[in-house]
C-alpha positions in Angstrom: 0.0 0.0 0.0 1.5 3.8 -1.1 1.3 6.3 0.9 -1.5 8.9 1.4 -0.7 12.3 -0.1 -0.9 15.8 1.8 -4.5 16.3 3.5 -6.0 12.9 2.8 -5.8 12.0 6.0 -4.7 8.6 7.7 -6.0 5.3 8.8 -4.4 2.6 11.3 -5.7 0.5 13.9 -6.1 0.9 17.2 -5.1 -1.1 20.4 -9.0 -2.2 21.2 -8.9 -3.0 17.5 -10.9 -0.4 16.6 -10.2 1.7 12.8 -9.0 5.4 13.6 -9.2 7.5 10.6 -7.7 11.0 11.1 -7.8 14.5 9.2 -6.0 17.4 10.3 -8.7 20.6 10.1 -7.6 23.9 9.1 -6.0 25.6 11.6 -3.9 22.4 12.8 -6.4 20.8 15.3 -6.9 17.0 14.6 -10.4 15.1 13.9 -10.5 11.6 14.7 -13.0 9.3 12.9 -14.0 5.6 14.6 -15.3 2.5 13.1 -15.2 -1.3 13.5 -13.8 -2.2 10.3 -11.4 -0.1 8.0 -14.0 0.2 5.4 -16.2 1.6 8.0 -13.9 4.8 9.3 -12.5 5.0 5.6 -16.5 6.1 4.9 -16.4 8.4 7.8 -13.4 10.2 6.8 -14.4 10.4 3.1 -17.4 12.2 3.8 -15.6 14.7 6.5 -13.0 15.5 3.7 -15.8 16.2 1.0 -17.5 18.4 3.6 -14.1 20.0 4.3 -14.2 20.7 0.6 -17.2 22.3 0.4 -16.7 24.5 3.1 -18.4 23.1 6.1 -16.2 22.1 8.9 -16.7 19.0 11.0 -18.7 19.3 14.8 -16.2 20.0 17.1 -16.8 18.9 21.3 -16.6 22.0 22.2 -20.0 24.7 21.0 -19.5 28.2 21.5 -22.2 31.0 22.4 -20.5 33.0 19.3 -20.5 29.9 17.1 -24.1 28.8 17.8 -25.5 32.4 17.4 -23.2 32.5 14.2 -25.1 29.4 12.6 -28.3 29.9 14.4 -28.9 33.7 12.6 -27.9 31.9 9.0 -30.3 29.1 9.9 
């Protein structure tokens, strides 16, 4: 298997044998995708990265007043 290019992101197994895929967001913070199989948070991770194209950045742990007044006046 080749490696991933720049901003695809990665995908490696875990030591409860759970699949970790990972993208880095802009800004340099990490998002961590799980699944049970590969194939599983492959899926996950594709459709973060298509959303990261379009413009729409992954749920983060953390909501913000700012952030949710932000989204809820556009909404």
């Amino acid at each position: 298997m080749s490696k991933r290019g720049q901003g695809e992101g990665t995908i490696g197994k875990t030591a409860d044998g759970r699949w970790q895929a990972r993208i880095t967001l802009p800004g340099g913070k990490r998002k961590a995708y799980y699944g049970k199989t590969r194939k599983e948070a492959q899926e996950k991770m594709t459709e973060a990265l298509r959303d990261l194209n379009k413009g729409v950045l992954p749920p983060t742990g953390r909501q913000t007043l700012g952030r949710f007044l932000a989204e809820w006046l556009t909404e």
